[in-house]
C-alpha positions in Angstrom: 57.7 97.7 62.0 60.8 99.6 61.0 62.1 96.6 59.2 59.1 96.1 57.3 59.0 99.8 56.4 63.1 99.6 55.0 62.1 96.7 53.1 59.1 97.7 51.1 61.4 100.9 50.5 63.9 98.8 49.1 61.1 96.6 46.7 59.6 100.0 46.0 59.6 100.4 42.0 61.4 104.2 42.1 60.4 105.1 38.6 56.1 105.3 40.1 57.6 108.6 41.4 58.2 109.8 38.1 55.1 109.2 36.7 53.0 112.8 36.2 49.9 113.2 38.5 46.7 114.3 37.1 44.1 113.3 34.4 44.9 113.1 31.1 46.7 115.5 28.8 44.1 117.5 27.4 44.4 120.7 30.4 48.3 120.4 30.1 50.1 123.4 29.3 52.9 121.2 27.2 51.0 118.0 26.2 54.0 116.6 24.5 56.2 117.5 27.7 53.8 115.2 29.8 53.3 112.9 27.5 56.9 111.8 27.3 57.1 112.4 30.9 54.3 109.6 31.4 55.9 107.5 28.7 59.5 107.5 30.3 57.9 106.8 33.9 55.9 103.7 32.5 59.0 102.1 30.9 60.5 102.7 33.7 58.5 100.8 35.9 58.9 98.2 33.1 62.3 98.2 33.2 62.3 97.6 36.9 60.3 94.8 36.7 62.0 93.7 34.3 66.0 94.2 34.8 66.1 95.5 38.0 66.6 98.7 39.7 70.5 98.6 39.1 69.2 98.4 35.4 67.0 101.9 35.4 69.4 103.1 37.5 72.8 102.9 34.7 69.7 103.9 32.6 69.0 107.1 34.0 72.9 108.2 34.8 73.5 107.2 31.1 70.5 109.3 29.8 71.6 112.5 32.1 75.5 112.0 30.9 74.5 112.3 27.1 72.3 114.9 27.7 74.9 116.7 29.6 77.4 115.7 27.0 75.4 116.9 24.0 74.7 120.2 25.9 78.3 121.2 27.0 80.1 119.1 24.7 84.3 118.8 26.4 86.7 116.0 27.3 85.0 115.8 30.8 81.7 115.1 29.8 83.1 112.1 27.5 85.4 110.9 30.2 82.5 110.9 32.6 80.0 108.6 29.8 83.3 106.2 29.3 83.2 105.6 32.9 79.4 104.7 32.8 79.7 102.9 30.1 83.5 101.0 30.9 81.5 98.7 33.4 78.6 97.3 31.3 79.1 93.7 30.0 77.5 92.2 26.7 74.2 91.6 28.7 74.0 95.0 30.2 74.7 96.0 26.5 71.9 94.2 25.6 69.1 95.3 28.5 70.6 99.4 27.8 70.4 99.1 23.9 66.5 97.5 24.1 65.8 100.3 27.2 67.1 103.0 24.6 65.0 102.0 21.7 62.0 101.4 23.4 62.7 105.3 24.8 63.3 106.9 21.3 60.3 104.5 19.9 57.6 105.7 22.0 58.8 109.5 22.2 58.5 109.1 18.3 54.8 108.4 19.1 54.3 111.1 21.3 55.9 113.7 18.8 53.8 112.0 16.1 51.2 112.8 18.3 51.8 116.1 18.4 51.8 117.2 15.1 48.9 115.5 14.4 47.5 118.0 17.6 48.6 121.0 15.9 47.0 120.7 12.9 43.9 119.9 14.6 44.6 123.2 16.8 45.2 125.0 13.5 42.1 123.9 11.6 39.9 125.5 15.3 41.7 128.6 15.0 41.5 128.5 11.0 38.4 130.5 9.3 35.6 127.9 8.0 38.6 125.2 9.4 40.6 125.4 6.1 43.9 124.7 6.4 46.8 125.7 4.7 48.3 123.2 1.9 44.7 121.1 2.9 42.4 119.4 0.4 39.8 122.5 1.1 42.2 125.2 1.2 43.2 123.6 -2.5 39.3 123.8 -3.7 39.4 127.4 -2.3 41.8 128.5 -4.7 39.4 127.2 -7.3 36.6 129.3 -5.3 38.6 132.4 -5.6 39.6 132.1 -9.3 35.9 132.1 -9.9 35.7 128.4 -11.4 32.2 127.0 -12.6 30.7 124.0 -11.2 31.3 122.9 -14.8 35.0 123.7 -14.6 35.3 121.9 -11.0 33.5 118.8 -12.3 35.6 118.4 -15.3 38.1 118.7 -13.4 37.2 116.0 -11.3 36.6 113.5 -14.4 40.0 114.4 -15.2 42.2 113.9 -11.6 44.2 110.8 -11.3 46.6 110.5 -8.6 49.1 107.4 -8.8 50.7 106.8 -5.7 53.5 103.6 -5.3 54.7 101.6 -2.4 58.3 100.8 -3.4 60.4 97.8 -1.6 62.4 98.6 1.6 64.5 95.6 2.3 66.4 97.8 5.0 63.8 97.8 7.0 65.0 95.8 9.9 61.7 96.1 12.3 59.2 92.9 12.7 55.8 93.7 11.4 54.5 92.3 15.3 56.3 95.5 16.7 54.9 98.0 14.6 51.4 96.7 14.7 51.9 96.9 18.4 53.1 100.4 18.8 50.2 101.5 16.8 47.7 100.2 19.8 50.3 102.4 21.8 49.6 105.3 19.6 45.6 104.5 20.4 45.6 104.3 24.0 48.3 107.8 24.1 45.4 109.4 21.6 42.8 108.6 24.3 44.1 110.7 26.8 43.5 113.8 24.8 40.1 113.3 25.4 39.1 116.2 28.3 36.1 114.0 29.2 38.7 111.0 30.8 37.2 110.2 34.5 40.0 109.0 36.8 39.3 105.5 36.3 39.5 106.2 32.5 43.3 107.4 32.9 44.1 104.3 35.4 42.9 101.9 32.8 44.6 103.5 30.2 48.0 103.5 31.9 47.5 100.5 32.9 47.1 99.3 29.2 50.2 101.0 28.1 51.9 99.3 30.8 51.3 95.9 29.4 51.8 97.1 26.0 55.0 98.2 26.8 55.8 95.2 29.2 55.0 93.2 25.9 57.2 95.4 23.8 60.2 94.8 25.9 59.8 90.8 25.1 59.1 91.4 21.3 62.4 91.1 19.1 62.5 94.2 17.6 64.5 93.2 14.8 64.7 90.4 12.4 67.5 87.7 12.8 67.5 87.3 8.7 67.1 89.6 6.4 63.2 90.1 5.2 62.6 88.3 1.7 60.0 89.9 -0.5 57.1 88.2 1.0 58.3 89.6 4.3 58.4 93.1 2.0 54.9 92.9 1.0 53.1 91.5 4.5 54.9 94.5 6.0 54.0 97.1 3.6 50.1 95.1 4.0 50.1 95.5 7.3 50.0 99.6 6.6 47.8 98.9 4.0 45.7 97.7 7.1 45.9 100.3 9.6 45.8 103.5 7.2 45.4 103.2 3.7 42.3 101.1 3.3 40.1 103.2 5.6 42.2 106.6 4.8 40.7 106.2 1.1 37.5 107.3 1.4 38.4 110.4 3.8 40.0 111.8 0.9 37.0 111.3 -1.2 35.2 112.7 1.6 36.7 115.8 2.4 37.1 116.5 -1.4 33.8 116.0 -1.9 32.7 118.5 0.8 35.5 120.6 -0.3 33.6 121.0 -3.6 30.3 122.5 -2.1 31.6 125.6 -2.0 32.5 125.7 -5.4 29.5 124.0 -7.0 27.1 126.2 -3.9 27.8 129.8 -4.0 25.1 130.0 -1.1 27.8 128.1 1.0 30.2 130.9 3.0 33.5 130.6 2.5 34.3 131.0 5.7 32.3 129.0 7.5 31.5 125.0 7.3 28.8 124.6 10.0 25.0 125.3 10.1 22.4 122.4 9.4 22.5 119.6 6.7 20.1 119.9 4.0 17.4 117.4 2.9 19.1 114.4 1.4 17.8 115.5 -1.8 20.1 115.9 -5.0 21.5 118.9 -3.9 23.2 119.8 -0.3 26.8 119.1 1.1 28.3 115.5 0.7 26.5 112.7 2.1 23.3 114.0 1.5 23.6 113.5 -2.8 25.2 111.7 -5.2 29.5 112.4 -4.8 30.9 114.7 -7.3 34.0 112.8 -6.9 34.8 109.5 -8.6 37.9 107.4 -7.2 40.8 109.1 -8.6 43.3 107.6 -6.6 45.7 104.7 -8.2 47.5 102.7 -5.4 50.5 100.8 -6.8 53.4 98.9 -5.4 56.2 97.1 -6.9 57.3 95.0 -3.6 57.4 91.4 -4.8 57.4 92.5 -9.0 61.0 94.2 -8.6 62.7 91.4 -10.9 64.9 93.8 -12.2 66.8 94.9 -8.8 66.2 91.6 -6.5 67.3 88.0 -7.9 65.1 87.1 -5.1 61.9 87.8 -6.7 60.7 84.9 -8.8 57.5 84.4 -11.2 56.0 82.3 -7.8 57.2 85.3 -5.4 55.0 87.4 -7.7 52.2 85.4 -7.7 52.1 85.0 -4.0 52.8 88.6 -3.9 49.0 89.1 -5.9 47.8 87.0 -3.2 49.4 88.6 -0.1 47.5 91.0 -1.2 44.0 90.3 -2.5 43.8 88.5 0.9 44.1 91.6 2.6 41.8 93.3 1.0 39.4 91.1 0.6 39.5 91.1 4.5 39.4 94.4 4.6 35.9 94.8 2.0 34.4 91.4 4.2 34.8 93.6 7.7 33.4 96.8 5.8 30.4 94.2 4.8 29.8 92.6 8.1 29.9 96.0 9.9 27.2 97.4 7.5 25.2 94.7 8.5 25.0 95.5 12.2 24.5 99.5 11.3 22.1 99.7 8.9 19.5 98.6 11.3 16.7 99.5 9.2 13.1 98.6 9.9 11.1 98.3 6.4 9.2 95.8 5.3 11.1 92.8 3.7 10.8 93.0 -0.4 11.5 89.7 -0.2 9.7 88.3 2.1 6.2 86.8 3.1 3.3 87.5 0.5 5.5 89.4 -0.8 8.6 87.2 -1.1 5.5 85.2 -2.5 4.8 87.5 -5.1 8.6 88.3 -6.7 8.7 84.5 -7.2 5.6 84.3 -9.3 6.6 87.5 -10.4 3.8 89.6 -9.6 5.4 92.9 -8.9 3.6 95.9 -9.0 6.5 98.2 -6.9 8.9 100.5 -8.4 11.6 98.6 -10.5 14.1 100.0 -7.6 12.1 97.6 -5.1 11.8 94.7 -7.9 15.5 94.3 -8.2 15.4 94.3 -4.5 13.4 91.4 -4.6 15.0 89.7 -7.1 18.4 89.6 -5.6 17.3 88.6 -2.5 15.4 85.6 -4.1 18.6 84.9 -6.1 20.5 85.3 -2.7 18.7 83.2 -0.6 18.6 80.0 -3.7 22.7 79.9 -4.0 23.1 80.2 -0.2 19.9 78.5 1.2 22.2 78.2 4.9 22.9 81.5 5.0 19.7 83.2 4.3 17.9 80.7 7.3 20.1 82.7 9.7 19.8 85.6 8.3 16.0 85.6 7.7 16.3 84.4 11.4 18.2 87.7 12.7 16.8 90.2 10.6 13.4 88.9 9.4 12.1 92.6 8.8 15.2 94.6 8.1 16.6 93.3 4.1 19.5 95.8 4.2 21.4 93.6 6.8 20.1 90.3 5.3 21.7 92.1 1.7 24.9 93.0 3.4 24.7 89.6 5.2 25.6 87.7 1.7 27.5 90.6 0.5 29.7 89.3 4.0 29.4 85.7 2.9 30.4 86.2 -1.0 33.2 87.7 -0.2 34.4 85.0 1.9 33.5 82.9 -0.4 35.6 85.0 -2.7 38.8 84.5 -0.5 38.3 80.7 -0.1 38.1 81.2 -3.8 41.7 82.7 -4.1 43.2 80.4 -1.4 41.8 77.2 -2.6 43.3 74.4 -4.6 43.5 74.7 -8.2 40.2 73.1 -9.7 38.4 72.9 -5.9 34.5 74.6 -6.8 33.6 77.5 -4.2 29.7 78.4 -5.4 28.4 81.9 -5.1 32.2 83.9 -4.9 32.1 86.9 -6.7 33.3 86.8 -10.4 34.7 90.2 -10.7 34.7 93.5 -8.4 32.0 95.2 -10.6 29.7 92.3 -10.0 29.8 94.1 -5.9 30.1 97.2 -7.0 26.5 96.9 -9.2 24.9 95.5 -5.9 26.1 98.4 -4.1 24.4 100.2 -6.4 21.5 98.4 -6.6 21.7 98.9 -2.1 21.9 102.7 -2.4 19.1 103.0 -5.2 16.6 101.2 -2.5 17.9 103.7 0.1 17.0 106.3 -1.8 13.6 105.4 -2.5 12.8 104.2 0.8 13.7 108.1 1.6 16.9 107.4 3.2 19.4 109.3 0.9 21.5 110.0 3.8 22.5 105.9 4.2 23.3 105.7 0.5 26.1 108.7 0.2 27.2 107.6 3.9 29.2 104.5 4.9 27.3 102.4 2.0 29.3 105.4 -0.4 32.3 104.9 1.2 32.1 101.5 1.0 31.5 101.5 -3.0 34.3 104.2 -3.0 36.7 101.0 -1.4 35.9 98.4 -3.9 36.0 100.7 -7.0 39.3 102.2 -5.4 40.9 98.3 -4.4 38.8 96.1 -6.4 39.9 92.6 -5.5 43.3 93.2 -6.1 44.6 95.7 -3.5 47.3 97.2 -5.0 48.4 97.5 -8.9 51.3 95.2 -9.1 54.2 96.9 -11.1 57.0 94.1 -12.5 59.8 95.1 -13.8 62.0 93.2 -15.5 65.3 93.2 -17.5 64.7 94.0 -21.0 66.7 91.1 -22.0 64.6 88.7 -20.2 61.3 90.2 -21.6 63.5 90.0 -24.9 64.0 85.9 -24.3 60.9 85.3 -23.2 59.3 87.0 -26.5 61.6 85.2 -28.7 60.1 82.0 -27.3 56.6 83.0 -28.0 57.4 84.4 -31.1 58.8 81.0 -32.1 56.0 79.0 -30.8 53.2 80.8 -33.1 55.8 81.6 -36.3 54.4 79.1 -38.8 57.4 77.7 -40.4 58.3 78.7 -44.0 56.7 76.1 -46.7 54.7 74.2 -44.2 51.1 73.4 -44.6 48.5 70.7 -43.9 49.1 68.6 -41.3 53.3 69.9 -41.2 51.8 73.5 -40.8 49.7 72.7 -37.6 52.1 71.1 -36.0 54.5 74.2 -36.6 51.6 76.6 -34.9 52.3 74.4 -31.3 51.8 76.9 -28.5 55.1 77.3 -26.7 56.1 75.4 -23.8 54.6 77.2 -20.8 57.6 75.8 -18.9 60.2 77.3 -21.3 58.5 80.7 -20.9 58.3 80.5 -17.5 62.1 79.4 -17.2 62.9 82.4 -19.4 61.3 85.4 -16.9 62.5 83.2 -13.8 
């Protein structure tokens, strides 16, 4: 018994010790403390399982001698990390440098963590919740200074904001590694939550642990240096996680933010107290926005012609596909997620005697339900397949059979993009206003089916998407060397310059159009 005892002492992972007891970090007196307490015990166990408990163990005598060092400073200190380090082959390099970064990557999340925690700890302690250097504190100025709602709503015609991505071909981290550390970042926020049962906080440190595991087997960095398709998929792949679905938050809160401008009766200091009727007036969500998209997203990763020789007329194109793909993604998960929530129970305008009835056009409803009708007749002739299951699923709910085609358009849109030159794709959306007028045409049968508060809700926020994003994504800036621009002109310019004393027959063949090739050649 004593030799069995010794040995599973000896196969005992040493770094479960370190890991913090309790639930959760929301009763913590230092969050961020035990949060990168619980971070640094979980590698740990990782690393053991890993490397070894030799590994965690130079690890740890490392991590205390730089600490130490960076504290005291002196010839000792140094002497005493040389002979740590003096030992440590190529591979050990190799296992301490990934241990490290792991470290410093997820402490990073923690601390991002934590700010993030503060301002929410500010905006409780705040009066009405307004922070400082906020979106509502901003609006508050405009309170105080005694703007009308007139003022404010010029105002708001008038705001543009233009924000660009620019290139970053120094950055050395795979797209894979940050994706995964924001599923880290997730399952950290989840234990803020003061509601986590036991078994909550064992399955979530049980998630991190694989994440982590499967952190320590990603490369971190690339072996070649990132062209500019790698460029844009990376800066996409943000374009995923935050800014898409970040968009309409802005519109949000500046929209609320405006209440108390536009609604003296609203208290400065305080936010709460029950909605109004979704009628024309009342605090966002419940009317029409006050705020139009003023935000312009840019980027000039994969147009930079000027400062990359790598970036090429076909790197650009590819670049404008990169990233109508992506959001074209992005507006088909909106869709399909519309579909399952608006769950609403009204009689189909389309359907039955009265599907009967729009076809033989006999309508004696308001024009709002008519144009109901009539798209859904129009929707269920150019995609006959798609309107059986539909009509199967949701035979008495027309919202989620509308955003059920919206769904299927706009994969039909994308096929569109990605398809062969010349291949037909039926029923793809010409042009982002063409979804943006059926939006509309959605939230003006909301409203007359009494249900304001669905049409300035997600349905808003989804119109506020496609008018911010269109089909495009991001506004494509290329820049070029004026000298190119300069050939490439001169070769139009000579291809449509009639020549001097030509006419007739001589004259048009003068007017040739210019060799699309030969332009081409001339902006590379």
């Amino acid at each position: 018994m004593r030799t069995t005892t010794a040995r599973r002492r000896s196969t005992a992972n040493p770094a479960v010790r370190a890991e913090p007891r309790g639930i959760g970090t929301a009763g913590a007196r230092d969050p961020l403390a035990r949060e990168v307490k619980l971070l640094g015990a979980l590698l740990g166990q990782v690393i053991v399982e890993q490397g070894g408990a030799d590994l965690l163990g130079v690890v740890e005598r490392l991590r205390r001698a730089s600490i130490a060092l960076r504290r005291e400073g002196g010839p000792l200190q140094r002497r005493r990390l040389d002979a740590i380090l003096g030992p440590v082959d190529l591979d050990q390099a190799d296992l301490l440098i990934r241990s490290f970064s792991l470290y410093f990557q997820l402490t990073n999340l923690a601390e991002e963590k934590e700010r993030v925690r503060r301002l929410r700890k500010r905006a409780r302690t705040q009066p009405g919740g307004v922070v400082s250097g906020s979106i509502a504190a901003a609006v508050g100025q405009l309170r105080a200074n005694d703007w009308s709602a007139a003022r404010a709503a010029e105002l708001m015609e008038r705001l543009s904001v233009a924000l660009v991505l620019t290139a970053h071909p120094t950055e050395a981290r795979r797209r894979t590694l940050l994706v995964a550390l924001r599923r880290c970042y997730r399952l950290l926020d989840q234990l803020d939550d003061p509601r986590l049962a036991p078994s909550d906080d064992v399955e979530i440190r049980r998630r991190l642990r694989e994440e982590i595991t499967g952190l320590w087997h990603t490369a971190g960095l690339r072996r070649d240096a990132p062209t500019p398709l790698d460029e844009v998929r990376t800066a996409m792949a943000f374009f995923d996680e935050s800014l898409y679905s970040i968009t309409p938050h802005v519109y949000r809160a500046l929209d609320g933010a405006l209440d108390r401008v536009v609604d003296r009766t609203v208290p400065a200091s305080r936010s709460d107290g029950p909605d109004p009727p979704a009628r024309d007036t009342g605090r966002t969500g419940t009317r029409p926005p006050r705020v139009r998209p003023f935000l312009r997203w840019g980027s000039w990763i994969g147009g930079d012609r000027d400062g990359n020789p790598n970036v090429t007329a076909e790197v650009t194109r590819s670049a404008i596909r990169v990233q109508a793909d992506h959001v074209l993604r992005g507006h088909e998960a909106v869709a399909n997620r519309l579909m399952q929530t608006l769950a609403l129970a009204v009689p189909d305008p389309g359907n039955g005697a009265d599907g009967d009835a729009a076809r033989s056009g006999d309508d004696t409803r308001s024009p709002t339900v008519a144009l109901i009708r009539a798209r859904l007749v129009a929707d269920e002739r150019a995609l006959p397949m798609t309107a059986r299951e539909l009509r199967r699923r949701f035979p008495d709910e027309p919202y989620r059979q509308r955003f059920g085609y919206v769904a299927e358009r706009l994969r039909r849109t994308r096929a569109l993009l990605l398809a062969v030159e010349g291949q037909p794709i039926e029923a793809a959306y010409p042009h982002p206003t063409a979804l943006v007028a059926e939006l509309e045409e959605i939230q003006a049968g909301l409203i007359a089916a009494g249900l304001g508060r669905h049409a300035w809700g997600d349905v808003q926020d989804f119109r506020w998407q496609v008018e911010t994003f269109g089909f495009h994504g991001l506004a494509l800036e290329v820049r070029q060397h004026s000298e190119v621009h300069a050939a490439a002109l001169a070769i139009l310019g000579a291809g449509a310059t009639e020549p001097s004393g030509a006419s007739g027959a001589a004259g048009a063949a003068g007017t040739a159009a210019p060799d699309p090739l030969a332009v081409e050649a001339a902006i590379g």
